[in-house]
Backbone atoms as SQL, in Angstrom:
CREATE TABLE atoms (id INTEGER PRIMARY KEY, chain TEXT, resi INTEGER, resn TEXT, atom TEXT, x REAL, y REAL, z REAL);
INSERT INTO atoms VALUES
  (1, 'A', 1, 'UNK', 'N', 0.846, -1.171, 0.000),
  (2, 'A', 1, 'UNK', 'CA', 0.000, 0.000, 0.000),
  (3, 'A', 1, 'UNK', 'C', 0.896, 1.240, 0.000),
  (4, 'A', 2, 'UNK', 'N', 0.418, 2.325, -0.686),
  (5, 'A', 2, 'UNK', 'CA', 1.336, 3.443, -0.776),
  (6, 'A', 2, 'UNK', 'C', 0.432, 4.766, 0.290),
  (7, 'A', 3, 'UNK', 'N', 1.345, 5.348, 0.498),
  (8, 'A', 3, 'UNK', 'CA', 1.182, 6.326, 1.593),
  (9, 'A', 3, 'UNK', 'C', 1.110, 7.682, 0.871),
  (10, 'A', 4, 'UNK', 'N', 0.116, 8.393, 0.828),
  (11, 'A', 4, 'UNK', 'CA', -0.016, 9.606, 0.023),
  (12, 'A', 4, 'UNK', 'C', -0.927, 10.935, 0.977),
  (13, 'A', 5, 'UNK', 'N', -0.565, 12.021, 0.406),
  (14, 'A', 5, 'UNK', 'CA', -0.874, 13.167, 1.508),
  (15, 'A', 5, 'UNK', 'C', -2.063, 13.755, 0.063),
  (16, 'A', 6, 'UNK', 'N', -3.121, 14.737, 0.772),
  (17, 'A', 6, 'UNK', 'CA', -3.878, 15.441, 0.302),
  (18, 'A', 6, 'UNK', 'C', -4.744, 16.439, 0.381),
  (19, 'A', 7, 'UNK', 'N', -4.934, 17.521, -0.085),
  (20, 'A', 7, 'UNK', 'CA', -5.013, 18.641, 0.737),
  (21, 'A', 7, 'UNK', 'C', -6.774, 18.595, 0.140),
  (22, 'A', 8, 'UNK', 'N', -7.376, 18.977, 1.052),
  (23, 'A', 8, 'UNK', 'CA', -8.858, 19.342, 0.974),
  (24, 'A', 8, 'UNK', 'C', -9.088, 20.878, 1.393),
  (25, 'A', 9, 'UNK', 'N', -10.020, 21.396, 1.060),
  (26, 'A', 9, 'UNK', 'CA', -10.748, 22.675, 1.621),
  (27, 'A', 9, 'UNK', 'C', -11.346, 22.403, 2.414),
  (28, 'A', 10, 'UNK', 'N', -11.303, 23.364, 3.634),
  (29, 'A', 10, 'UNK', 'CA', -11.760, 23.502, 5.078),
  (30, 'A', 10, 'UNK', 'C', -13.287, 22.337, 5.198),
  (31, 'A', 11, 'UNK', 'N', -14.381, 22.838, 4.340),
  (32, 'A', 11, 'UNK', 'CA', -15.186, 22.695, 4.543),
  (33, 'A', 11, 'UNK', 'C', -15.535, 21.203, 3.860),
  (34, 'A', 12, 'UNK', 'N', -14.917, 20.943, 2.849),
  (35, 'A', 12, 'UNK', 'CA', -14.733, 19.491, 2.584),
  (36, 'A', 12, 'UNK', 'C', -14.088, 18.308, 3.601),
  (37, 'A', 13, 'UNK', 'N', -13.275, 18.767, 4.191),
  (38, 'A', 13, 'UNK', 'CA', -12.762, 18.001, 5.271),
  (39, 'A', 13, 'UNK', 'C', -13.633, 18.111, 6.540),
  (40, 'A', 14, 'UNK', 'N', -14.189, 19.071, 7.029),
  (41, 'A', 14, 'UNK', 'CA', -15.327, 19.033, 7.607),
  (42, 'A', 14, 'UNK', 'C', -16.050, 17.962, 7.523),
  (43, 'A', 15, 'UNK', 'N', -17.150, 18.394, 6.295),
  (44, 'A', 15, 'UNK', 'CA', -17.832, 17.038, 5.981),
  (45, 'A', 15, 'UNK', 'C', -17.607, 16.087, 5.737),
  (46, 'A', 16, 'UNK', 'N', -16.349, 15.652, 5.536),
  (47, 'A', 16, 'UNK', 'CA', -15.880, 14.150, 5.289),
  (48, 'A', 16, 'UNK', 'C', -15.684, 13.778, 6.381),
  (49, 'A', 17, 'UNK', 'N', -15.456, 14.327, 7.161),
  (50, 'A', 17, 'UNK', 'CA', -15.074, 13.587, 9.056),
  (51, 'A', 17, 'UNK', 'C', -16.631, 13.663, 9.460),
  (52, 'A', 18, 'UNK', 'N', -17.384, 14.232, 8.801),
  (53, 'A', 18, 'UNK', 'CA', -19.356, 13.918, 9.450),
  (54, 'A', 18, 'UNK', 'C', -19.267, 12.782, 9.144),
  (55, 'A', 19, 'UNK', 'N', -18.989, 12.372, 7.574),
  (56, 'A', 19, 'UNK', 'CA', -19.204, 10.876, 6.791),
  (57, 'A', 19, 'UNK', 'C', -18.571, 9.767, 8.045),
  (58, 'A', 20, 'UNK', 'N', -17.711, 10.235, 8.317),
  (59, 'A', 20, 'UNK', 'CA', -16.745, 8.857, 8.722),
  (60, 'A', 20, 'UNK', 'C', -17.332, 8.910, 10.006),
  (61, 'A', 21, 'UNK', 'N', -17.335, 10.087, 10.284),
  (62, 'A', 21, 'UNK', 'CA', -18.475, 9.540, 11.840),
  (63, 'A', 21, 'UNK', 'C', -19.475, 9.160, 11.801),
  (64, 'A', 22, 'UNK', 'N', -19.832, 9.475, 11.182),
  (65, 'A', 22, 'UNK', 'CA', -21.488, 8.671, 10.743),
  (66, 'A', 22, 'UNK', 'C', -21.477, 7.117, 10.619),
  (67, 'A', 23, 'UNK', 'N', -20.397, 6.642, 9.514),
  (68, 'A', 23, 'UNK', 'CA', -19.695, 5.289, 9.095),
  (69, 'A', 23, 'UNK', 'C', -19.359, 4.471, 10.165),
  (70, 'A', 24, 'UNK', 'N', -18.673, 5.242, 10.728),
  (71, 'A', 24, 'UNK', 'CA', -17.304, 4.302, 11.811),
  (72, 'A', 24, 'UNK', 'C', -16.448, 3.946, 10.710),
  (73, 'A', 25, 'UNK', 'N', -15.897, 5.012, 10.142),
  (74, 'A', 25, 'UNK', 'CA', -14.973, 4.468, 9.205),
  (75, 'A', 25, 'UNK', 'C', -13.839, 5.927, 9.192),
  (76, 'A', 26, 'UNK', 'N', -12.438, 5.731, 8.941),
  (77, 'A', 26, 'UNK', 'CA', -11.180, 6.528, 8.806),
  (78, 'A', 26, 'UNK', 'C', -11.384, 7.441, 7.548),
  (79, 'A', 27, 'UNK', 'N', -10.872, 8.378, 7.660),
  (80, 'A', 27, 'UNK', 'CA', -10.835, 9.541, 6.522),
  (81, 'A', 27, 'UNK', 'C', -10.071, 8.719, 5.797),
  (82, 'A', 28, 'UNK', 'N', -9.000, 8.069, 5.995),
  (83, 'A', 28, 'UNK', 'CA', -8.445, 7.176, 4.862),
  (84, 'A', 28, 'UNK', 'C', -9.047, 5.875, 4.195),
  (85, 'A', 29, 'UNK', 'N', -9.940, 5.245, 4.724),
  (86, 'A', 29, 'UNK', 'CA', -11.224, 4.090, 4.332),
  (87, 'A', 29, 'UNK', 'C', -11.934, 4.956, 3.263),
  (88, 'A', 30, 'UNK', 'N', -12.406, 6.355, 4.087),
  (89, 'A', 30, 'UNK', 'CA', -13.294, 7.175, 2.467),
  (90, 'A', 30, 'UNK', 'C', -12.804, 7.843, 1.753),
  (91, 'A', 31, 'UNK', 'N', -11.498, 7.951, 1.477),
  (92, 'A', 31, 'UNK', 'CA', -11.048, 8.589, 0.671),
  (93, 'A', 31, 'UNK', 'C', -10.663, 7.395, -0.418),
  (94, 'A', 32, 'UNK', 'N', -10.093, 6.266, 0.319),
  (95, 'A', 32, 'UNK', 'CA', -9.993, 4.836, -0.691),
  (96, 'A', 32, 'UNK', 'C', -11.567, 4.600, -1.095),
  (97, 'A', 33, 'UNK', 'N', -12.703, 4.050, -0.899),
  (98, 'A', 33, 'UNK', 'CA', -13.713, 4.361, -1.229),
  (99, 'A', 33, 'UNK', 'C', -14.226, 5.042, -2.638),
  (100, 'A', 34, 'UNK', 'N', -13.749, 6.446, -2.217),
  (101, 'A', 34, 'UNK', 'CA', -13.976, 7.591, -2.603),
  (102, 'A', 34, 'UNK', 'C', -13.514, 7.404, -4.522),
  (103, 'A', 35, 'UNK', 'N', -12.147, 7.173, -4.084),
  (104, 'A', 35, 'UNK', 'CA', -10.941, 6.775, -5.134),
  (105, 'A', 35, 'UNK', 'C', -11.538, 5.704, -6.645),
  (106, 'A', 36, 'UNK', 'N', -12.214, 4.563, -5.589),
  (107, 'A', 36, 'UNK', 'CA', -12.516, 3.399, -5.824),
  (108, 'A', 36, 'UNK', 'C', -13.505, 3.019, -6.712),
  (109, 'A', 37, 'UNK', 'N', -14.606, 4.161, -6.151),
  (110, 'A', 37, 'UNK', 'CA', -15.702, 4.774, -7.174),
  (111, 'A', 37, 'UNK', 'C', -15.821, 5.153, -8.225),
  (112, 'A', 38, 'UNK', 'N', -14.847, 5.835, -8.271),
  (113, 'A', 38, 'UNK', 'CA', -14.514, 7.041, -9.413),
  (114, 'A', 38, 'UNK', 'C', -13.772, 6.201, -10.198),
  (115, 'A', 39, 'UNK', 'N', -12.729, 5.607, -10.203),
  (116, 'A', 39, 'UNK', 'CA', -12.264, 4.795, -11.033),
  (117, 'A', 39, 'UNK', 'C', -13.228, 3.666, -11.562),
  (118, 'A', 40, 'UNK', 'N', -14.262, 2.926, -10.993),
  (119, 'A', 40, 'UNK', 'CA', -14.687, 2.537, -11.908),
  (120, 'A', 40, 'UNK', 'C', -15.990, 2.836, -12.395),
  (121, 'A', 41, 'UNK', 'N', -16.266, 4.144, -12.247),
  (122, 'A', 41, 'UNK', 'CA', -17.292, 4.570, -13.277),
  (123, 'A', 41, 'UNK', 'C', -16.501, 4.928, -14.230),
  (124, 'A', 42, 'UNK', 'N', -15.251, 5.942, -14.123),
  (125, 'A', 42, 'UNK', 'CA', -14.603, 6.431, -15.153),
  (126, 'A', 42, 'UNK', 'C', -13.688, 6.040, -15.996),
  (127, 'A', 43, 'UNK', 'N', -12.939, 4.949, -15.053),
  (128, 'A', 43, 'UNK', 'CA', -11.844, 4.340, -16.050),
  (129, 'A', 43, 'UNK', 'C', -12.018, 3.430, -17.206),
  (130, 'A', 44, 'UNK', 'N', -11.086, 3.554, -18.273),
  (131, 'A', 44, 'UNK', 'CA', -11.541, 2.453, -19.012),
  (132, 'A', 44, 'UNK', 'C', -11.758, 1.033, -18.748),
  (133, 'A', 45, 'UNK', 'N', -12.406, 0.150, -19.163),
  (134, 'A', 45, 'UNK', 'CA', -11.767, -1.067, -19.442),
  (135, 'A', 45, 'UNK', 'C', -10.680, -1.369, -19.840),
  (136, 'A', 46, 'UNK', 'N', -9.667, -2.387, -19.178),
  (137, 'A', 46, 'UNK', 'CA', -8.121, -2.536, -19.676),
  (138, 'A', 46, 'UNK', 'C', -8.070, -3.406, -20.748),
  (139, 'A', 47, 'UNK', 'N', -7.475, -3.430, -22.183),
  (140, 'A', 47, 'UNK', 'CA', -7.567, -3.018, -23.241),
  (141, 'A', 47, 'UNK', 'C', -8.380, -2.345, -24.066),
  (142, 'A', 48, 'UNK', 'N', -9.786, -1.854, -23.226),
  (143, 'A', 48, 'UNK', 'CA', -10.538, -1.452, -24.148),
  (144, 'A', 48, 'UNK', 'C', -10.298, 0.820, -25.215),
  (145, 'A', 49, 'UNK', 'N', -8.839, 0.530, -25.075),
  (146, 'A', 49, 'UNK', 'CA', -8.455, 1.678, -25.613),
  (147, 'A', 49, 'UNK', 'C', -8.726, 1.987, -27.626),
  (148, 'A', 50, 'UNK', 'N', -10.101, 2.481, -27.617),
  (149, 'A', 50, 'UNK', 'CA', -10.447, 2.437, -28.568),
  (150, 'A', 50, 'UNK', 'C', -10.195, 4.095, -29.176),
  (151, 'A', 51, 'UNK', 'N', -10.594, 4.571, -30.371),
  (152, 'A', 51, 'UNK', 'CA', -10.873, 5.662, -30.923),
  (153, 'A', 51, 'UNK', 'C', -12.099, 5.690, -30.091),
  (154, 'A', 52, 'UNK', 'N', -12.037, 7.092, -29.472),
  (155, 'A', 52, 'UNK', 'CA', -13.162, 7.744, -29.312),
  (156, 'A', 52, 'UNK', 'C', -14.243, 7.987, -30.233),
  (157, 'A', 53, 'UNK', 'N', -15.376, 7.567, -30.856),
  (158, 'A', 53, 'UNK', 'CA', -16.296, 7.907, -31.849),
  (159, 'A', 53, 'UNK', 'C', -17.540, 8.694, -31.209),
  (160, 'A', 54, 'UNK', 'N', -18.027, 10.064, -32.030),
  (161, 'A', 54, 'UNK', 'CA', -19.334, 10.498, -31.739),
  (162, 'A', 54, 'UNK', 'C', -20.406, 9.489, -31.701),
  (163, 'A', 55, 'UNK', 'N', -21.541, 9.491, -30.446),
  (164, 'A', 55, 'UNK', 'CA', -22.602, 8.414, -30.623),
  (165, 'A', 55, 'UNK', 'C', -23.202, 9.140, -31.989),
  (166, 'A', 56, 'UNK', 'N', -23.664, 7.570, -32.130),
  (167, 'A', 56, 'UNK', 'CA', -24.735, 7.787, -33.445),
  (168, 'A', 56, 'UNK', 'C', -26.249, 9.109, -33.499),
  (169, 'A', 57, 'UNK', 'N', -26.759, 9.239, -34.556),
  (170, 'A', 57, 'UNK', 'CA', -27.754, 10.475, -34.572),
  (171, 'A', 57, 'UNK', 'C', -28.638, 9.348, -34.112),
  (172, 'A', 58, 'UNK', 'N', -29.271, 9.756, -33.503),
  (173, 'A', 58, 'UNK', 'CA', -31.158, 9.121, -33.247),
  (174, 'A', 58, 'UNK', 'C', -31.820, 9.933, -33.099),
  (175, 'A', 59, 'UNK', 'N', -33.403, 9.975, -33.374),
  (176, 'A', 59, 'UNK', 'CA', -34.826, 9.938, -33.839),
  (177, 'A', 59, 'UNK', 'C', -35.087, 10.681, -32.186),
  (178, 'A', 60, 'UNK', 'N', -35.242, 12.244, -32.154),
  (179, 'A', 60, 'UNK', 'CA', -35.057, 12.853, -30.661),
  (180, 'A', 60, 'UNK', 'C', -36.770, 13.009, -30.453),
  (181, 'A', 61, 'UNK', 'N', -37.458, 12.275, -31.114),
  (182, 'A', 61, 'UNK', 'CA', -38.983, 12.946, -30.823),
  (183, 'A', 61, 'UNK', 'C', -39.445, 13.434, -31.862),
  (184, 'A', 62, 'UNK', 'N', -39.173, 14.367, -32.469),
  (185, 'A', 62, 'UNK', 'CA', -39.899, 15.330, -33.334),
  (186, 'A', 62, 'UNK', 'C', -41.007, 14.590, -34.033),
  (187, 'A', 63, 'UNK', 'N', -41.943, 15.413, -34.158),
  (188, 'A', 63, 'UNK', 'CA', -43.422, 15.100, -34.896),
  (189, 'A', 63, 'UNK', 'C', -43.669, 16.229, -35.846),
  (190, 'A', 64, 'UNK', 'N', -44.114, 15.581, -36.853),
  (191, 'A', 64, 'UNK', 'CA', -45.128, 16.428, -38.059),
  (192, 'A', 64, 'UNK', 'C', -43.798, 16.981, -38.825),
  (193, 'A', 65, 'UNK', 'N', -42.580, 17.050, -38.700),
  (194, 'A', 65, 'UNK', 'CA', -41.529, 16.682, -39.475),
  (195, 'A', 65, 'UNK', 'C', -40.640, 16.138, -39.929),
  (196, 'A', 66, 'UNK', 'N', -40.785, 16.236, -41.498),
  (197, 'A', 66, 'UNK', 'CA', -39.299, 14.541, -41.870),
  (198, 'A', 66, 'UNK', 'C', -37.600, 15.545, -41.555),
  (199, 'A', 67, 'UNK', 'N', -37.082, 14.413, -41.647),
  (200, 'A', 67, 'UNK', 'CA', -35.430, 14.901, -41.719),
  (201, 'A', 67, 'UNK', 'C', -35.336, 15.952, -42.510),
  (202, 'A', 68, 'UNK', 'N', -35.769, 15.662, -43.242),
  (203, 'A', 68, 'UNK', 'CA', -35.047, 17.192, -44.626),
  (204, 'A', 68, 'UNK', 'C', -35.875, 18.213, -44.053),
  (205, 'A', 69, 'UNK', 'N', -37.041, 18.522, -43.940),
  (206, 'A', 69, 'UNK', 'CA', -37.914, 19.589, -42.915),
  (207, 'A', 69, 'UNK', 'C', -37.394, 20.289, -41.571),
  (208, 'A', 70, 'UNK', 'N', -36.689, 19.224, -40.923),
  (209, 'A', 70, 'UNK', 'CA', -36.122, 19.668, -39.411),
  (210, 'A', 70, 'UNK', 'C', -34.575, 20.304, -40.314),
  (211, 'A', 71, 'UNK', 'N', -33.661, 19.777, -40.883),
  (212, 'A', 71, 'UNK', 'CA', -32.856, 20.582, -41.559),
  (213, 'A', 71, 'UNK', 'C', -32.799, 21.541, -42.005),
  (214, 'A', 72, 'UNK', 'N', -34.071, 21.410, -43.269),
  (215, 'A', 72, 'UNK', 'CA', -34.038, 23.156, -43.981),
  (216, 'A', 72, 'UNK', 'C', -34.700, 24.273, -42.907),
  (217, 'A', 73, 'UNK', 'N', -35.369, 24.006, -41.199),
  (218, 'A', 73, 'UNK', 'CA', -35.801, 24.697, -40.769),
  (219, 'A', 73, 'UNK', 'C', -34.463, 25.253, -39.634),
  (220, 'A', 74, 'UNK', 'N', -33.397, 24.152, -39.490),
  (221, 'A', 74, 'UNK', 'CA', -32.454, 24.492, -38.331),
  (222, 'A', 74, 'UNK', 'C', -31.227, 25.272, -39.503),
  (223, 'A', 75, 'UNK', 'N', -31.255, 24.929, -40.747),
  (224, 'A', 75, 'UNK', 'CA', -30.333, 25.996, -41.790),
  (225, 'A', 75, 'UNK', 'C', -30.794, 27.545, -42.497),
  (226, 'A', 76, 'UNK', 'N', -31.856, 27.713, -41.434),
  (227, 'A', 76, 'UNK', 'CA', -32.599, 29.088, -41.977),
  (228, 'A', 76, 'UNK', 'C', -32.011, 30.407, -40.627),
  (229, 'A', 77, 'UNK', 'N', -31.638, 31.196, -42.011),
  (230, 'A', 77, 'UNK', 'CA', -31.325, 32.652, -41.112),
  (231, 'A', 77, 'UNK', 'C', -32.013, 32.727, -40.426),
  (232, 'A', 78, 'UNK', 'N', -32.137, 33.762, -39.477),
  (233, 'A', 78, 'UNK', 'CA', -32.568, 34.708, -38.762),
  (234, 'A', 78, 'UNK', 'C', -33.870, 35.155, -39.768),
  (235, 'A', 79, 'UNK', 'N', -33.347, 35.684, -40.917),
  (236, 'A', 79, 'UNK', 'CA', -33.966, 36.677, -41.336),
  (237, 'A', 79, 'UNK', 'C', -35.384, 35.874, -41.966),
  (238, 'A', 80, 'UNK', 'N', -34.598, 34.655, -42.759),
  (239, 'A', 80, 'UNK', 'CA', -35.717, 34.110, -43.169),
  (240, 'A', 80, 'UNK', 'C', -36.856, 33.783, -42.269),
  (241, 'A', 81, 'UNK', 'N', -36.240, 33.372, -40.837),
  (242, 'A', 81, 'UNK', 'CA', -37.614, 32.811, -39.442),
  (243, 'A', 81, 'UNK', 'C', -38.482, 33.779, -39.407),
  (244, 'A', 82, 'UNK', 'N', -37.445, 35.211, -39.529),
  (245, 'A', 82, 'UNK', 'CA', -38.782, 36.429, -39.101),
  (246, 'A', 82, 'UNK', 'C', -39.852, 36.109, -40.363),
  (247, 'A', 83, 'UNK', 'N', -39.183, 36.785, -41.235),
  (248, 'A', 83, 'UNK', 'CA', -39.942, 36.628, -42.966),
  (249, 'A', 83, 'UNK', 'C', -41.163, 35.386, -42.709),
  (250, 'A', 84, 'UNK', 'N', -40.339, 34.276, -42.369),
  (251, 'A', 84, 'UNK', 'CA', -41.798, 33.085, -42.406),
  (252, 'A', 84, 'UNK', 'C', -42.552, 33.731, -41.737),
  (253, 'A', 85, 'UNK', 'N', -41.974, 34.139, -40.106),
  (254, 'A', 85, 'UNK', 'CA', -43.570, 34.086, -38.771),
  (255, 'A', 85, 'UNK', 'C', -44.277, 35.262, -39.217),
  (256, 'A', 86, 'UNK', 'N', -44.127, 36.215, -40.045),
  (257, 'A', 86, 'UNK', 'CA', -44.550, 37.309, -40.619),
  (258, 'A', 86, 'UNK', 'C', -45.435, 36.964, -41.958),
  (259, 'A', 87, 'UNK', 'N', -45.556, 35.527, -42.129),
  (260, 'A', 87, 'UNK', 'CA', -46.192, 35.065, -43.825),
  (261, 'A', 87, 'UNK', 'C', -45.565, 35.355, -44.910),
  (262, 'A', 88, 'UNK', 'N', -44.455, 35.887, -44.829),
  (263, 'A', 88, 'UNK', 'CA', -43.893, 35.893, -46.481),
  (264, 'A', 88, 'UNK', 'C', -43.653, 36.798, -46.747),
  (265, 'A', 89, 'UNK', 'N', -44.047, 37.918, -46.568),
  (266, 'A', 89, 'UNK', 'CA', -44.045, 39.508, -46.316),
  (267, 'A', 89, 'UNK', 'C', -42.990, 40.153, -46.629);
């Protein structure tokens, strides 16, 4: 096990000694914990070092318009939106 120092803000260390009293557990138990968590929501899987790819487009809801409709309406100026909500004018 390795021995490591770490600095918290006042009020974070505060509340982390509520936690551990609360627990019955060492500021060093929740900070391993703490550590423990976070790594595996965040870390990769080990080999899974892939290219990062954008998720795919999907189907967000929209009604009463096709693809090309939601396009030519999100590639319209300014000027043209007024012009439409105004009728053509």
């Amino acid at each position: 096990m390795i021995r490591t120092q770490i600095q918290l803000p006042d009020d974070v260390f505060a509340r982390a000694k509520k936690v551990c009293v609360a627990r019955e557990i060492s500021l060093a138990e929740l900070a391993r914990r703490g550590i423990e968590y976070i790594l595996s929501v965040y870390a990769p899987e080990p080999g899974a070092h892939q290219e990062w790819r954008p998720p795919k487009p999907r189907d967000l809801g929209w009604r009463g318009l096709s693809h090309a409709e939601i396009k030519e309406q999100a590639q319209m100026t300014s000027a043209e939106v007024h012009l439409t909500r105004r009728g053509g004018s």
